[in-house]
C-alpha positions as CSV (number, residue, x, y, z in Angstrom):
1,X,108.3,62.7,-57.2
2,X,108.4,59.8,-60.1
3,X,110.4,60.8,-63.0
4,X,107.2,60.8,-65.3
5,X,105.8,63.5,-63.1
6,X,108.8,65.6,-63.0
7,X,108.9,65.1,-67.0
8,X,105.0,66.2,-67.1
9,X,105.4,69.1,-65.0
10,X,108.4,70.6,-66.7
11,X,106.2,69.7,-70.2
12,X,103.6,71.7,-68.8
13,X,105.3,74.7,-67.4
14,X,107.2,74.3,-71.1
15,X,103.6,74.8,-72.9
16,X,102.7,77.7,-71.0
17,X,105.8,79.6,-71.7
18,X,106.1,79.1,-75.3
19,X,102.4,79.4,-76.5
20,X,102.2,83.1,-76.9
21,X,105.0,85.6,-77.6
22,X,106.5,88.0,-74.8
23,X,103.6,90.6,-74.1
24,X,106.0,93.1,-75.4
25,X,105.5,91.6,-78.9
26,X,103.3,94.1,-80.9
27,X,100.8,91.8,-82.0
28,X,100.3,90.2,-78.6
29,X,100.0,93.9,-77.1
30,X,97.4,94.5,-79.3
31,X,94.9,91.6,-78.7
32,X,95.0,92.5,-75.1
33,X,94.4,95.8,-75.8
34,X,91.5,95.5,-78.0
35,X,90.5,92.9,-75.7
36,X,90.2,95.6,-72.9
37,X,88.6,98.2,-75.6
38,X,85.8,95.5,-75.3
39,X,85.7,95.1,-72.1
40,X,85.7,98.6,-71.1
41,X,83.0,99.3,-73.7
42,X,80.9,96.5,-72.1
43,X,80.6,98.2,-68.7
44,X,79.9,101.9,-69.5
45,X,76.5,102.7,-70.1
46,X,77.4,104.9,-73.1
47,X,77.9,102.3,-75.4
48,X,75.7,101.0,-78.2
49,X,75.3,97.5,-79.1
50,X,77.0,98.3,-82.6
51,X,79.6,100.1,-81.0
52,X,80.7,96.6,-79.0
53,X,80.1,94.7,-82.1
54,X,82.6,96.8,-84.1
55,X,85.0,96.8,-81.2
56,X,84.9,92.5,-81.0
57,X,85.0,92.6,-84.9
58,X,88.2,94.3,-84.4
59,X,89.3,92.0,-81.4
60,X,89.0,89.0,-83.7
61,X,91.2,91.1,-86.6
62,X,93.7,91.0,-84.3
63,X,93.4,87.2,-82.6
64,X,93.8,86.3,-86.7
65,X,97.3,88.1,-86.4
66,X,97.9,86.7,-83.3
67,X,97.1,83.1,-84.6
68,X,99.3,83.4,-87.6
69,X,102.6,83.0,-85.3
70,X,104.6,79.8,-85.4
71,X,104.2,79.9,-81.9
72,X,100.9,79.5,-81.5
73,X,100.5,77.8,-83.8
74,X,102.6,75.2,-82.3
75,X,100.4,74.8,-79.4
76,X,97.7,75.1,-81.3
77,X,97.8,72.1,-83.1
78,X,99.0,69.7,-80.3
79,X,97.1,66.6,-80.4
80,X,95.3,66.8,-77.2
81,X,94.1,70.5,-78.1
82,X,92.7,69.7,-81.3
83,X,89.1,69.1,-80.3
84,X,88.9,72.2,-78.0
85,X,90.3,74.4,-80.9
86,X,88.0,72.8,-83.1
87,X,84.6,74.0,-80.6
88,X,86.3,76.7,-80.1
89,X,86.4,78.0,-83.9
90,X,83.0,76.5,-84.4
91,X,81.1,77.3,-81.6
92,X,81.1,81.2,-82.2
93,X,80.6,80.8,-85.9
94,X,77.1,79.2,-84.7
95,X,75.9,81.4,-81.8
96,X,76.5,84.2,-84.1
97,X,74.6,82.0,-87.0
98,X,71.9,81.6,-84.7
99,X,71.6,85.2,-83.8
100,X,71.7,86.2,-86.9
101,X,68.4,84.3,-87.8
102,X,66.8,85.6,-84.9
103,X,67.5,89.3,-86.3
104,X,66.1,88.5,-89.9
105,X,62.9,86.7,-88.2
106,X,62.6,89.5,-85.9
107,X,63.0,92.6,-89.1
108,X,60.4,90.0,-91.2
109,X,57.9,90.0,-88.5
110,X,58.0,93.7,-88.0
111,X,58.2,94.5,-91.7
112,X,55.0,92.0,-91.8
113,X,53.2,94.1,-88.8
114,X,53.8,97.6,-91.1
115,X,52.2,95.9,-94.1
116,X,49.3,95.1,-92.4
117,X,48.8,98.5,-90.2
118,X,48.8,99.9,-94.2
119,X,45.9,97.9,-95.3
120,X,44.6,98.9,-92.3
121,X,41.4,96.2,-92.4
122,X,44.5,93.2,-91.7
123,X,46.2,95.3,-88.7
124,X,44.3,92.8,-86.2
125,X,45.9,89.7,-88.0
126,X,49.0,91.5,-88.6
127,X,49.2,92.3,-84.4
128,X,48.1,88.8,-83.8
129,X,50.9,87.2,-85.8
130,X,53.3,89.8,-84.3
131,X,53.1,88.4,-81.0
132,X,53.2,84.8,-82.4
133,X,56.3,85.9,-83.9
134,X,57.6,86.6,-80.6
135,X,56.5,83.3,-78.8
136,X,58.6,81.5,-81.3
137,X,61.1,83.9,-80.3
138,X,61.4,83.5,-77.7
139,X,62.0,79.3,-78.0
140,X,64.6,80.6,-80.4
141,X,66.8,82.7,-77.8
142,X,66.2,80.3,-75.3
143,X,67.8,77.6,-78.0
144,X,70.3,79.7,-78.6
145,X,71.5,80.5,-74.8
146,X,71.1,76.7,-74.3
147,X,74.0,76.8,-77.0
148,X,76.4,78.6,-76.0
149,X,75.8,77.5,-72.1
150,X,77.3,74.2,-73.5
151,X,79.9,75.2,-75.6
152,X,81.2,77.7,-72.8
153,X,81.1,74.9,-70.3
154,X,83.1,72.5,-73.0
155,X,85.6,75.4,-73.3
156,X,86.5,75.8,-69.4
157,X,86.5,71.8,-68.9
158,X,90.0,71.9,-70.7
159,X,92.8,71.5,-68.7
160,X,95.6,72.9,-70.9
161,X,97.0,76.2,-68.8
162,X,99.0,77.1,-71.7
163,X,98.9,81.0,-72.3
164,X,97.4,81.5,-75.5
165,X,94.1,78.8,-74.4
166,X,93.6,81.5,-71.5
167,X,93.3,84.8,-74.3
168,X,90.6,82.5,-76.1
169,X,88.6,82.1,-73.2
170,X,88.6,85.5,-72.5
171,X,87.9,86.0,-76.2
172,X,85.1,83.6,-76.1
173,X,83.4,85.0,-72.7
174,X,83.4,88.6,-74.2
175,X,82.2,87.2,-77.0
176,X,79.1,85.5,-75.7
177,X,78.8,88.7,-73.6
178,X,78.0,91.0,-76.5
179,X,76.1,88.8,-77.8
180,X,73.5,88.3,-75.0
181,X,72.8,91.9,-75.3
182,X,71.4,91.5,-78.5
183,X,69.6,88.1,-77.0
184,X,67.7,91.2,-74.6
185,X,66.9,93.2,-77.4
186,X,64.9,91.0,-79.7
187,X,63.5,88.9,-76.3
188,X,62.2,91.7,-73.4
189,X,62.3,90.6,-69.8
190,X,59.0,89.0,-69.1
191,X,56.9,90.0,-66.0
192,X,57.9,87.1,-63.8
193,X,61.2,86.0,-64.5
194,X,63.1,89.4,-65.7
195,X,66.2,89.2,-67.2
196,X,67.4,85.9,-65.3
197,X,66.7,84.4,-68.7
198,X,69.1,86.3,-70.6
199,X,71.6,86.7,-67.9
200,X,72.0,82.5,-68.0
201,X,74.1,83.0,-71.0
202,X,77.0,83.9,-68.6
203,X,76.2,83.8,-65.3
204,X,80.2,84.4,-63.9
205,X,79.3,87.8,-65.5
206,X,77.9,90.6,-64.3
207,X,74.9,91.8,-67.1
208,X,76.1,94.5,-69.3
209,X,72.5,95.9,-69.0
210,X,73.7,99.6,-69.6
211,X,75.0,98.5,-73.1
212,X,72.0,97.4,-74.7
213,X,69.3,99.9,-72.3
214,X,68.5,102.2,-75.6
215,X,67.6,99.3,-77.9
216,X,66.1,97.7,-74.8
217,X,63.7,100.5,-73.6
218,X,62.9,100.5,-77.7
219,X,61.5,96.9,-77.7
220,X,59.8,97.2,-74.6
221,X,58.0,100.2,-75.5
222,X,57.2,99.1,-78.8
223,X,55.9,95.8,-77.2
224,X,53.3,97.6,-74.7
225,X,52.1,99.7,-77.4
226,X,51.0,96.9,-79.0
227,X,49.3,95.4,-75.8
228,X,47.6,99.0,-76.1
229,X,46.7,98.4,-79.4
230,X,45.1,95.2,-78.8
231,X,43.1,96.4,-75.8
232,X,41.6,99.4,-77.6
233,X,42.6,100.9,-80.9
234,X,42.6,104.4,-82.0
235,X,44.2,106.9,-84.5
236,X,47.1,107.9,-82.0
237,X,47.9,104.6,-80.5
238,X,48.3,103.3,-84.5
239,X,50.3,106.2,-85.4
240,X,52.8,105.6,-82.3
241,X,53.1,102.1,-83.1
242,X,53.9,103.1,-86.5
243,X,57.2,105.2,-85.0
244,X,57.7,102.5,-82.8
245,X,58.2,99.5,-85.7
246,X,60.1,101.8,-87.9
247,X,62.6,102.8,-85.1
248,X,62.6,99.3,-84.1
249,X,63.1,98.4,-87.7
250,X,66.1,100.6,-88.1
251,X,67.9,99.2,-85.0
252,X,67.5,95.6,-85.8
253,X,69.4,96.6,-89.5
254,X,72.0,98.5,-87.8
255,X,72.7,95.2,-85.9
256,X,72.6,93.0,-88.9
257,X,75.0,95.1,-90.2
258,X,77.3,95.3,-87.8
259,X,76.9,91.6,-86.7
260,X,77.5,90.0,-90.4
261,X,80.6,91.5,-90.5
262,X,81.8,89.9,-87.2
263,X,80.4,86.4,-88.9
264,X,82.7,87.3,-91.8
265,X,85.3,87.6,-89.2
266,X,84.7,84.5,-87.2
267,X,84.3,82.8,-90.7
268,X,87.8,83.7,-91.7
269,X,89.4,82.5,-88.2
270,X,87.8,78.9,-88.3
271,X,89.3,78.6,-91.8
272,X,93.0,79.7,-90.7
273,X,92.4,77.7,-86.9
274,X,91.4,74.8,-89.5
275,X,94.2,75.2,-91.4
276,X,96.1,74.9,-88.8
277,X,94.4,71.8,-87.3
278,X,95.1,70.5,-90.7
279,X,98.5,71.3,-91.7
């Protein structure tokens, strides 16, 4: 073995074992475990898309902590890592961006659907551009899996082994995780292609369809109501549809709510990973 490659390989093995502290230290402990809150929360059927949006909020609270440590820091702003920490700090920011339009188009096109069903002489308008809405919807999610298919691909071409890249993969795959539920919310499986689709986002991962089945059976319901209502109307069917936008309504808020305050959190991260790109 040439001397260079003796040098490289001790360089390496020398990244590895100083970018994170010991996983005694408390704030290492604690990204892992809130990393396998997540996780955990993911795969039981119990949970509530809110639930895992509070529980990654409260990941990246910690993976701020974690990135204030000299230590990281150090590895962190290496020369060769700087583009990947860059995509990485970026590239959730705009997923979650992107989602969050999605929400307010979907809560606008819903809100828009009420209106009409009020007037009641525009409720065939208001149906028709309901289910425009959703076309464009659906070129929206499928933008927006596109997206994060490229960035998560960008993210595992890196070839640093160092510790700390490893958490932020992890990070970054629940991440996009939690956020293809919501993708299946506002987009229902179609007839032919069911939830392949949605399930691109990650395909090394297995679907967390149990997270997101409430707010799921919601949309769908609500969505063959209205093929219902299109076929042939009557005082019931409106009524039901009615329920069915307001409930739908209420979830898509309860989302928004829960997912700004993750963007406020991925916000706050790309300004301290910048700063210490920068510094």
């Amino acid at each position: 073995m040439g001397a260079f490659d003796a040098t490289s390989k001790t360089a390496s093995f020398h990244s590895r074992s100083i970018s994170l502290p010991s996983h005694s230290h408390p704030i290492n402990r604690n990204v892992e475990d809130h990393l396998n809150r997540v996780k955990a929360s993911c795969s039981s059927s119990s949970s509530s898309i809110c639930q895992n949006l509070n529980l990654l909020t409260e990941l990246h609270v910690h993976l701020n902590h974690l990135l204030q440590l000299p230590i990281t820091q150090a590895a962190l702003s290496a020369e060769q890592n700087k583009q990947w920490v860059e995509e990485f700090s970026l590239g959730q920011l705009d997923v979650c961006g992107s989602i969050k339009d999605i929400l307010s188009m979907t809560k606008s096109s819903i809100q828009e659907l009420q209106s009409s069903i009020r007037r009641r002489s525009a409720h065939e308008n208001g149906v028709h551009n309901f289910i425009l809405t959703k076309r464009k919807m659906k070129i929206l999610v499928q933008n927006c899996i596109k997206k994060a298919e490229k960035i998560s691909r960008m993210l595992k071409c890196h070839e640093n082994g160092a510790a700390i890249f490893n958490r932020l993969r992890e990070i970054e795959e629940i991440s996009f995780s939690v956020f293809k539920s919501m993708l299946s919310v506002v987009k229902p499986r179609s007839k032919q292609n069911g939830w392949s689709l949605v399930s691109k986002l990650i395909p090394s991962q297995r679907v967390a369809r149990e997270m997101s089945e409430a707010a799921f059976n919601e949309a769908e319901t609500l969505y063959l109501t209205l093929d219902a209502v299109k076929r042939e109307k009557n005082t019931q069917q409106m009524q039901n549809l009615q329920k069915q936008l307001k409930a739908f309504e209420l979830s898509i808020e309860e989302m928004e709510e829960e997912l700004e305050c993750l963007f406020r959190r991925l916000l706050k991260n790309r300004v301290t990973l910048l700063n210490i790109l920068n510094h």
